[in-house]
C-alpha positions in Angstrom: 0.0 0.0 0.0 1.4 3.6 -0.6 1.9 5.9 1.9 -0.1 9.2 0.7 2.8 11.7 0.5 4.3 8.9 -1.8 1.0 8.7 -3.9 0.9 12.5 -4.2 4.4 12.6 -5.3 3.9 10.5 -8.1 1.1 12.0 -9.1 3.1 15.2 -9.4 5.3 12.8 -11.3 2.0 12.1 -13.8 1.6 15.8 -14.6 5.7 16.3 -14.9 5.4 13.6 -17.3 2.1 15.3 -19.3 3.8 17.6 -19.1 6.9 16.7 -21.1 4.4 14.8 -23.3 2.5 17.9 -24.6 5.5 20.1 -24.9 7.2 17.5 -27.3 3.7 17.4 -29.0 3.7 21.3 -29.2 7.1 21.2 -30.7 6.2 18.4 -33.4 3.7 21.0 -34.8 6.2 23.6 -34.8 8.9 21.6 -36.4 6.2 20.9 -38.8 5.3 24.1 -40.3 8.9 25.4 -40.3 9.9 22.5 -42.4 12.3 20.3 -40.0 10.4 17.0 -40.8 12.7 15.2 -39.3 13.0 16.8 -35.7 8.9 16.9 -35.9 8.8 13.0 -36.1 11.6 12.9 -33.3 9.5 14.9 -31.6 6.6 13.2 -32.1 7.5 10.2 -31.1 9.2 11.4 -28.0 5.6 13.3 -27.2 4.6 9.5 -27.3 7.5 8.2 -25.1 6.6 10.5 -22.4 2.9 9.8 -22.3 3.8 6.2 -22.4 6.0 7.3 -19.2 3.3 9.0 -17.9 1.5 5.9 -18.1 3.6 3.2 -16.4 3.2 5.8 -13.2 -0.8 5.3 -13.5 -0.4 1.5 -13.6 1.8 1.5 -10.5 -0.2 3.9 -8.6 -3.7 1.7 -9.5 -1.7 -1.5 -8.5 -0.3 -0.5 -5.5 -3.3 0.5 -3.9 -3.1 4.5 -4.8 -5.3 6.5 -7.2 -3.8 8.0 -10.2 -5.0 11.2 -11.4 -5.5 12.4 -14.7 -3.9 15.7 -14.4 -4.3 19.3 -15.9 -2.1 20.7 -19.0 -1.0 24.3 -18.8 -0.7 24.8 -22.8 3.0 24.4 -23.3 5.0 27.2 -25.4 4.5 27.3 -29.2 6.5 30.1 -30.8 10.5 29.2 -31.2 12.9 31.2 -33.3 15.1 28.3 -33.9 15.8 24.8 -33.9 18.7 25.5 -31.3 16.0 27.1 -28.9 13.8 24.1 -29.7 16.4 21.8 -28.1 17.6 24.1 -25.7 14.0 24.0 -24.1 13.9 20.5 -24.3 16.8 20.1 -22.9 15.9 22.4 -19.8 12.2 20.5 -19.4 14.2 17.8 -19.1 16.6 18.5 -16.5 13.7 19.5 -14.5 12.0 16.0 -15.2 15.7 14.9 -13.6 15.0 17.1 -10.7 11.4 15.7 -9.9 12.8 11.9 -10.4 15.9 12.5 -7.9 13.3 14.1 -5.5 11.3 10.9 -6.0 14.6 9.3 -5.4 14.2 10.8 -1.8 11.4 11.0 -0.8 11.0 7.1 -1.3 14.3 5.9 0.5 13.3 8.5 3.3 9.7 6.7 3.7 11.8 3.2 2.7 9.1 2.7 0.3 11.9 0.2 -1.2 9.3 -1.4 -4.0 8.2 2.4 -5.3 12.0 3.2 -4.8 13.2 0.1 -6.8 10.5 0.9 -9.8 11.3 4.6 -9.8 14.8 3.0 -10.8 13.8 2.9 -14.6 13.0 6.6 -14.2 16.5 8.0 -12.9 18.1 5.7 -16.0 15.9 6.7 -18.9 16.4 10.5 -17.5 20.1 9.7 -17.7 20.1 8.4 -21.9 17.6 11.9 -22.1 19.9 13.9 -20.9 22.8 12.4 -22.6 20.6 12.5 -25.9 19.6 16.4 -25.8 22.9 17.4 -25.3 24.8 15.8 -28.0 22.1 17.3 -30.2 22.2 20.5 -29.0 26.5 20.1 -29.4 26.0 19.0 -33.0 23.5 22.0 -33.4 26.2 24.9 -32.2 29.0 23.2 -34.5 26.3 23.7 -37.5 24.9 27.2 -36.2 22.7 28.8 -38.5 23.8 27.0 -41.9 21.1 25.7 -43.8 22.6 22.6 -45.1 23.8 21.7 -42.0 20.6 21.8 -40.4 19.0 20.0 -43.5 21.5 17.5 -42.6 20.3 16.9 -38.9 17.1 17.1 -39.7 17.5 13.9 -41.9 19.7 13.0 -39.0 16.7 13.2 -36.2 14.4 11.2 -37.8 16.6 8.6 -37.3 16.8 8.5 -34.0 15.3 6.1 -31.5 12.8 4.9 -34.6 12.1 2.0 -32.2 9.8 3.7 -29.9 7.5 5.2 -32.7 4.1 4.4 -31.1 2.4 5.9 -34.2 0.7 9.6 -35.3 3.7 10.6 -37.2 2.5 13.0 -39.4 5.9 13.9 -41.2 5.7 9.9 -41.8 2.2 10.3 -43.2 3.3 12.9 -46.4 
């Protein structure tokens, strides 16, 4: 059984993850209309990955005798003047996913809550490859700077990535 402050916690962890989820989301339509068809199916698929995440919380809340709640989406921002300040804002949500994972981290070892401790686990590693992931792009993105074949070139170089966890509604995939 959880222990409330544990349940609330991850419910927090519900909307961090909706969060994440809609911002990617909001980002895939961006990428869209500016032509980076590439970083819009990354994006879209990582908009997926994170409402998957967001997902695997409710099923461990419901089965270990919490309530999950659905929660409420402030409309993430929409307007970006570049692809740079696309990743850079990933990059930042993410690090504050990190933060909300590690405080999870915490809180669950200070209740020993050892089983929500050992599944929270998967969290602090996938937020580790994340991390790892938004940063080499954003690297690659300040060798390129603003030249346009360069960016063309990570573009094609995004859609590549992690093509494994495409759950579907690509719609760069459906042109």
């Amino acid at each position: 059984m959880l222990k409330k402050n544990v349940e609330k916690a991850l419910n927090q962890q519900i909307a961090t993850e909706a969060h994440a989820s809609f911002l990617y989301l909001s980002i895939a339509s961006w990428c869209d209309t500016k032509g980076f068809e590439g970083a819009a199916a990354f994006m879209y698929r990582h908009s997926d990955e994170e409402r998957m995440h967001m997902l695997k919380l409710f099923h461990y809340i419901n089965n270990s005798g919490g309530y999950a709640l659905a929660p409420k989406i402030e409309q993430p921002k929409y307007e970006y003047k570049s692809l740079a300040e696309v990743f850079r804002t990933v990059y930042a949500s993410e690090l504050k996913v990190t933060d909300s994972v590690n405080e999870l981290v915490e809180l669950c070892t200070k209740e020993r809550d050892f089983s929500t401790l050992n599944f929270i686990q998967w969290y602090v590693a996938e937020q580790h490859e994340e991390e790892v992931l938004f940063r080499s792009v954003i690297d690659k993105i300040e060798l390129i700077g603003d030249d346009g074949k360069g960016l063309f070139m990570l573009d094609q170089y995004l859609k590549t990535l992690n093509p494994e966890k495409n759950t579907g509604g690509e719609k760069a995939e459906e042109v």
